[in-house]
C-alpha positions in Angstrom: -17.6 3.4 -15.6 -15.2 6.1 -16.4 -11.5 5.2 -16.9 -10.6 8.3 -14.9 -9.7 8.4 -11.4 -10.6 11.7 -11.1 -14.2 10.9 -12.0 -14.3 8.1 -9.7 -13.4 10.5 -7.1 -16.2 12.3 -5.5 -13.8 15.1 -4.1 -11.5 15.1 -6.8 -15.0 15.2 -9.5 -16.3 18.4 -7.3 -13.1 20.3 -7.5 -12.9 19.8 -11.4 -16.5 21.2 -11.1 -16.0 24.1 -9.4 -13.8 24.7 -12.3 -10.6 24.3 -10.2 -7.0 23.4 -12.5 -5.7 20.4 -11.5 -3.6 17.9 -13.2 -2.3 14.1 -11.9 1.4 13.8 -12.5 2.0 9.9 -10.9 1.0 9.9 -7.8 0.9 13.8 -7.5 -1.9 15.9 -7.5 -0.9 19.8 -8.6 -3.7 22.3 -8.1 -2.0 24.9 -11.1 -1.7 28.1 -11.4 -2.9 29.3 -7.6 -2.6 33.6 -7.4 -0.6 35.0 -4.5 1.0 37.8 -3.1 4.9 37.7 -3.6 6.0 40.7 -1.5 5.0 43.2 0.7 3.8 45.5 -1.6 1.7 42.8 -2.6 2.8 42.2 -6.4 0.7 38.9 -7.6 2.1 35.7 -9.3 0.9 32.4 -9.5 2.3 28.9 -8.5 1.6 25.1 -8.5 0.6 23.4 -5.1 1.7 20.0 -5.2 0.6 16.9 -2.9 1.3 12.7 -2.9 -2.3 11.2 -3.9 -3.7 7.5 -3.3 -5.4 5.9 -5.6 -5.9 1.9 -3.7 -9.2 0.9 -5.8 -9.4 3.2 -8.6 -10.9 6.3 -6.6 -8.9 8.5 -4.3 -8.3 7.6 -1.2 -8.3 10.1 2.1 -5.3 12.3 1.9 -2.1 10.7 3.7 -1.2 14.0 5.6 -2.0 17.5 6.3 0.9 19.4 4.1 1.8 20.5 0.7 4.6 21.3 -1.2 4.7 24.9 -2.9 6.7 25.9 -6.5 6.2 29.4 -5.6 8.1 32.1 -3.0 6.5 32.8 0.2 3.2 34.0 0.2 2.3 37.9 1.5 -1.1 39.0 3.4 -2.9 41.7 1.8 -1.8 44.2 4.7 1.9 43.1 3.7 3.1 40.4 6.2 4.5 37.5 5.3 2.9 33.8 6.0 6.1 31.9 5.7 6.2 31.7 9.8 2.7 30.6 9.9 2.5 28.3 6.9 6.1 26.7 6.2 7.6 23.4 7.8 10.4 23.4 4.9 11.9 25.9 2.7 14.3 25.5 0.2 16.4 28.4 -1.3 17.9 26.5 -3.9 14.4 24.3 -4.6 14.2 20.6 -3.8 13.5 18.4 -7.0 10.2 16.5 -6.5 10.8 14.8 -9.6 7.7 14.5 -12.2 9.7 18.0 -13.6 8.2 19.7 -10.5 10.7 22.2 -7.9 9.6 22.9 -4.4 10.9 25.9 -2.8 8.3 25.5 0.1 6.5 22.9 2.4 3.2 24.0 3.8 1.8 22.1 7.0 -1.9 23.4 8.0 -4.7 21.3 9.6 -8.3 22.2 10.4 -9.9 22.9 13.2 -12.7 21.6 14.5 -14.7 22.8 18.3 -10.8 24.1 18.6 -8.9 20.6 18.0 -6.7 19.9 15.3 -8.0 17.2 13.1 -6.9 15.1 9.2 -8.5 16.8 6.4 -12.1 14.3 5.4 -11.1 14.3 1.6 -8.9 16.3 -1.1 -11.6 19.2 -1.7 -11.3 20.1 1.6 -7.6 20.1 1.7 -7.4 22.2 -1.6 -9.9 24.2 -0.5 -8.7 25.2 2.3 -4.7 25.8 1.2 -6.5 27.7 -1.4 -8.7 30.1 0.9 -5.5 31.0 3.2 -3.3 31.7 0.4 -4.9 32.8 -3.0 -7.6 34.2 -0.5 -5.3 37.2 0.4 -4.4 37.6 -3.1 -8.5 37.8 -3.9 -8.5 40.7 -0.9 -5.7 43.0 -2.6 -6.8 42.2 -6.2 -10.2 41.3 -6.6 -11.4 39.1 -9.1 -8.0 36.9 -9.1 -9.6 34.3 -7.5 -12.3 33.4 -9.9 -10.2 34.2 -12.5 -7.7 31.6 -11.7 -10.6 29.1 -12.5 -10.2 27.8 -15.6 -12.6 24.4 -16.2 -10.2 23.2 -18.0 -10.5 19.2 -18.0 -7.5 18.0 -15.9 -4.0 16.7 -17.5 -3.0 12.8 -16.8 -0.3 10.5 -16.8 0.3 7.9 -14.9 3.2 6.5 -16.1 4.7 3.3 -13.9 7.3 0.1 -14.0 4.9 -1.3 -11.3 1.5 -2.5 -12.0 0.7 -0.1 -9.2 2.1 3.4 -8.2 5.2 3.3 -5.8 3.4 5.7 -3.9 5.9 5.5 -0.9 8.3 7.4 -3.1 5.5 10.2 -3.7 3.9 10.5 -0.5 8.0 12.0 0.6 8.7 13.6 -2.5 11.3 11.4 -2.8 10.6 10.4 -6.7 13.2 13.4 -7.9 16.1 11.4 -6.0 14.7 8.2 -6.9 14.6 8.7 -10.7 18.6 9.2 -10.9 18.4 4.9 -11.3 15.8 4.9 -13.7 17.9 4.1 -16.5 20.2 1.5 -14.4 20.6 -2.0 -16.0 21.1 -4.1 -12.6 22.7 -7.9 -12.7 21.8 -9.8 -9.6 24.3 -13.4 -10.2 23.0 -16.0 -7.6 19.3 -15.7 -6.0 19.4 -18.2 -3.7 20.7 -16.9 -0.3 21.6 -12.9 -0.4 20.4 -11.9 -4.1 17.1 -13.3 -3.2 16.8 -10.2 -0.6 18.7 -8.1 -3.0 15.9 -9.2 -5.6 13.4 -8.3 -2.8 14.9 -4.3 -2.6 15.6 -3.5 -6.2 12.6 -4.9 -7.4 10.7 -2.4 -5.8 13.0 0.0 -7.3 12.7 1.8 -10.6 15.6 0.6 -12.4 15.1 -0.2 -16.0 16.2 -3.4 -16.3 16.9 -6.1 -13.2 18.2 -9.6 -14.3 18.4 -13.0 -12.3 20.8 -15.3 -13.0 21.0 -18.8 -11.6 21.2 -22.0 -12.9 19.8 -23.9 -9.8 16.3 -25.3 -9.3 14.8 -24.3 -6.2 15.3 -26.9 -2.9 14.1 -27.5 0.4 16.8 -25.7 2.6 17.1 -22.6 0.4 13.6 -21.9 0.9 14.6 -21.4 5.1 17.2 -19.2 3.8 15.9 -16.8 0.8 13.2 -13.5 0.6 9.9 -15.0 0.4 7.2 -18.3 1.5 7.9 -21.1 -1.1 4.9 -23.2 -0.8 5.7 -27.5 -0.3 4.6 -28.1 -4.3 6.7 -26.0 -5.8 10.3 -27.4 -4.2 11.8 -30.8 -5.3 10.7 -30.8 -8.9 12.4 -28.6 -11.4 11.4 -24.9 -10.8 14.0 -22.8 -11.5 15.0 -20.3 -8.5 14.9 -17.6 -11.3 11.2 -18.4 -12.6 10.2 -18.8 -9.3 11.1 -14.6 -8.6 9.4 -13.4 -11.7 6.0 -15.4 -11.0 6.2 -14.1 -7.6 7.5 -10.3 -8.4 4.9 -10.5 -11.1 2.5 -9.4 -8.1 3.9 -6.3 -8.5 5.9 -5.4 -11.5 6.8 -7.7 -14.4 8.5 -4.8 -16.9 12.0 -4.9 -16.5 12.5 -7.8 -14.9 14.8 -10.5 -16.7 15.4 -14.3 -15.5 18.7 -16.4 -16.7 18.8 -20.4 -16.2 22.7 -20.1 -16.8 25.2 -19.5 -14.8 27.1 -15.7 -15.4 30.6 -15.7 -15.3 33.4 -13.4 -16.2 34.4 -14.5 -19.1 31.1 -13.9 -21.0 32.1 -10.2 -21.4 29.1 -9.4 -23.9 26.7 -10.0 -21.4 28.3 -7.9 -18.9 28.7 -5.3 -21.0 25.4 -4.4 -20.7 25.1 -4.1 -17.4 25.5 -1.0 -15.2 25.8 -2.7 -12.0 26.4 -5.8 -11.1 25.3 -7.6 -7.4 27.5 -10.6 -7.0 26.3 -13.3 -4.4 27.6 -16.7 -5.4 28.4 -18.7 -3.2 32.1 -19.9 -5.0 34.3 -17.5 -4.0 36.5 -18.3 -7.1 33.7 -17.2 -9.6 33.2 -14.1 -7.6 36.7 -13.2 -8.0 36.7 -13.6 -11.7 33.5 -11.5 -11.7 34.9 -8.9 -9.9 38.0 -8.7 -12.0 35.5 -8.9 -15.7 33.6 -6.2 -14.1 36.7 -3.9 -13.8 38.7 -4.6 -17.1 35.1 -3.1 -18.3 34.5 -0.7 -16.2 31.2 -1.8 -14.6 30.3 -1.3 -11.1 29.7 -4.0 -9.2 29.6 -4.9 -5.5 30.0 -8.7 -3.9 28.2 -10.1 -0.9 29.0 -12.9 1.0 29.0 -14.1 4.7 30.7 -16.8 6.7 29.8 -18.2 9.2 31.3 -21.5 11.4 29.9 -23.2 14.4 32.0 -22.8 17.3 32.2 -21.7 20.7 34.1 -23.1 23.7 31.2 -26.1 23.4 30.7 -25.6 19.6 27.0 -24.7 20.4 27.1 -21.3 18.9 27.6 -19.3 15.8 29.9 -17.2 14.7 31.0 -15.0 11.4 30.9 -11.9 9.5 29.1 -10.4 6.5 31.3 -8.9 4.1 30.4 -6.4 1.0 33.2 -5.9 -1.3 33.0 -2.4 -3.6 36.2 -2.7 -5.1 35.4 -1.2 -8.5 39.1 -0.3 -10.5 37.9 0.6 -13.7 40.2 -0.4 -16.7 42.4 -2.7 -14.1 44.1 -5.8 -15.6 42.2 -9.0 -14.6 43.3 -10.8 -11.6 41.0 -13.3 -9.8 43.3 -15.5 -8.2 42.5 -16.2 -4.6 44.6 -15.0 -1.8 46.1 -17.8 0.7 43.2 -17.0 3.3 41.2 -17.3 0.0 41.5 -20.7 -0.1 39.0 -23.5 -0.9 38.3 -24.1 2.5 37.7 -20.4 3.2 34.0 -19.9 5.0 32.3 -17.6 3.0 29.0 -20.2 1.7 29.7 -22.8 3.7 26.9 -22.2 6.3 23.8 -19.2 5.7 21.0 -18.1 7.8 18.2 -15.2 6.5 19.5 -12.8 8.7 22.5 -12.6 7.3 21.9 -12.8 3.9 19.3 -10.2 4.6 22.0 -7.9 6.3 24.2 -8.4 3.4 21.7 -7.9 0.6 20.9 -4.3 3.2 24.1 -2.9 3.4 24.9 -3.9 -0.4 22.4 -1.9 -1.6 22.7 1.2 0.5 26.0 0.8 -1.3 24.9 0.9 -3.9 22.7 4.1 -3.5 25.2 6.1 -1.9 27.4 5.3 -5.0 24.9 6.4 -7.8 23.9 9.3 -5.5 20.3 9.0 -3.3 22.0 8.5 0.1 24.5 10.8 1.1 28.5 9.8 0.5 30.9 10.5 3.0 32.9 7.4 2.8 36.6 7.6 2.3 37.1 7.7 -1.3 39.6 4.1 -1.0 37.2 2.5 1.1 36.2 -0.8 -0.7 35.0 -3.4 2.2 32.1 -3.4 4.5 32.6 -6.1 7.3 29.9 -6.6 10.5 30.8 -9.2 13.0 28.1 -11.4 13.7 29.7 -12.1 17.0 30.7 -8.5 18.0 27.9 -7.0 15.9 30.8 -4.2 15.2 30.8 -2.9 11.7 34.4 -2.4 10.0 35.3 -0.3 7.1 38.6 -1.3 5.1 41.1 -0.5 2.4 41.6 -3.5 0.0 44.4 -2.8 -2.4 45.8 0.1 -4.6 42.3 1.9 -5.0 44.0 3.7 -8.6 45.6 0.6 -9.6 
């Protein structure tokens, strides 16, 4: 059987046949080169039509949607209107970066039509086709000839290059991979997997950062697995399976380049191994460690975010619980360590004292949207000295603060 999924592809096989340029680019499939009329007087160019393309078994799977993105300026008619109004559901003056090295300036949305209702295109011949028909079909009317011409047989370009043992298509299918490759060449610490980092493994493992390493000395028991990311089955808790080599076997599902495990425990004072870290996700449960963390990761200028929630039993009956989860982004590069504790920093402060998923979820959540916003793929409006994200558990309020002298 061929290696290519474009031969195990009916559709995909017949376009290639009807001598149609195409080329796979990840999980995009660009139909190159299509002829069109850019203006009114109806001078041709050409263009690249670009779609998000499935692949679940090896062959193509039916398209995900009806639209298309478009690397060209709006088409013309042949009698010199414009399709933009009929055609576009995006447009993008300045272009949007799909990533892959492709620009949209255009998204197309156009379904067929069947006995007058609206209907998903059967396969990806008849969505080329018919994008193709509308568009390069005008350009056919005022120059004849272009059409065939734009047929080139040649045998399709490519590469599927991946982190995953599978394409992310998600990112694709939104043409979201241009934002998504500004942390391909982060180097991501996650210290303590046993509560909070085991959801922040969860998230950034299904990211496409370069590297991602574990680090966590314990072996994995009985309460953590009511408390982490994932089903720990009965034979693998009480022995000596390391919380760390219990991620990577599991993550291995889905990607195993990248991802590094530590049976030691990280602390600030082994500056060569921060050092080679970009970011750094801090969820231990000693408060005292975190601080000298955070203060390591600032004399070197490394960003780096700490999670933590605390939570008490109380209530007028002590029947309930109550607490907060706390994200701390207070990255001073080049500041002079400092990781003493504060007096409400005490040792019998509540941050690890009790943990439920939820809450280490949340806080693994909203450390990582902190994390994107920083490094640029979510929108950042925060105030620039903001350095503390704190929700109430109790209130479900959540508060923004000011720790500190932000340029100290």
């Amino acid at each position: 059987m061929s290696s290519s999924p474009i031969d195990r592809s009916g559709d995909l096989k017949a376009l290639t046949e009807a001598r149609c340029p195409l080329e796979l680019r990840g999980a995009y499939l660009i139909v190159k080169n299509v002829p069109y009329l850019k203006n009114a007087a109806g001078k041709l160019a050409s263009a690249d039509m670009v779609m998000s393309i499935e692949f679940p078994d090896g062959s193509a799977a039916p398209p995900g949607d009806h639209t298309v993105w478009w690397t060209g300026k709006p088409p013309f008619r042949a009698d010199g209107s414009s399709m933009e109004s009929d055609l576009s559901c995006g447009a993008w003056k300045e272009g949007r970066d799909l990533g892959e090295g492709l620009t949209a300036y255009m998204q197309w949305s156009r379904k067929p039509v069947t006995n007058g209702k609206k209907r998903a295109y059967v396969d990806y011949e008849e969505k080329v086709t018919t994008y193709i028909a509308e568009v390069a079909g005008q350009a056919d009317i005022r120059h004849p000839g272009v059409l065939e011409a734009a047929k080139t047989g040649e045998v399709p370009t490519i590469t599927l290059k991946s982190r995953f043992k599978y394409m992310d298509t998600n990112t694709y299918r939104y043409g979201l991979k241009g934002i998504e490759e500004r942390i391909e060449d982060e180097i991501v610490a996650i210290v303590g997997v046993g509560g909070t980092g085991s959801y922040l493994m969860d998230i950034l493992a299904k990211t496409n950062v370069k590297e991602l390493h574990l680090f966590d000395a314990d072996v994995l028991k009985q309460h953590n697995a009511f408390r982490m990311c994932g089903a720990v089955r009965i034979e693998e808790l009480g022995g000596s399976c390391a919380k760390v080599d219990w991620f990577r076997r599991t993550y291995s599902a889905i990607r195993e380049e990248g991802i590094h495990v530590h049976t030691d425990e990280l602390t600030g004072d082994r500056r060569d191994i921060l050092a080679k870290f970009t970011t750094v996700f801090i969820a231990v449960d000693d408060l005292a460690v975190r601080r000298n963390l955070q203060a390591a990761c600032n004399e070197l200028g490394i960003y780096h975010l700490s999670v933590g929630i605390g939570v008490e039993v109380e209530g007028e009956s002590n029947d309930q619980l109550g607490g907060n989860v706390k994200v701390e982004t207070a990255f001073r590069p080049g500041r002079p360590p400092t990781s003493e504790l504060t007096p409400e920093e005490g040792p019998d402060q509540a941050y690890g004292i009790v943990q439920t998923a939820e809450l280490n979820m949340l806080g693994a959540a909203l450390a990582v949207v902190e994390w994107k916003a920083r490094v640029g793929i979510y929108r950042n409006d925060r105030p620039h000295d903001m350095d503390t994200v704190l929700v109430s558990a109790s209130t479900g309020r959540l508060l923004q603060d000011r720790k500190g002298d932000s340029t100290a």
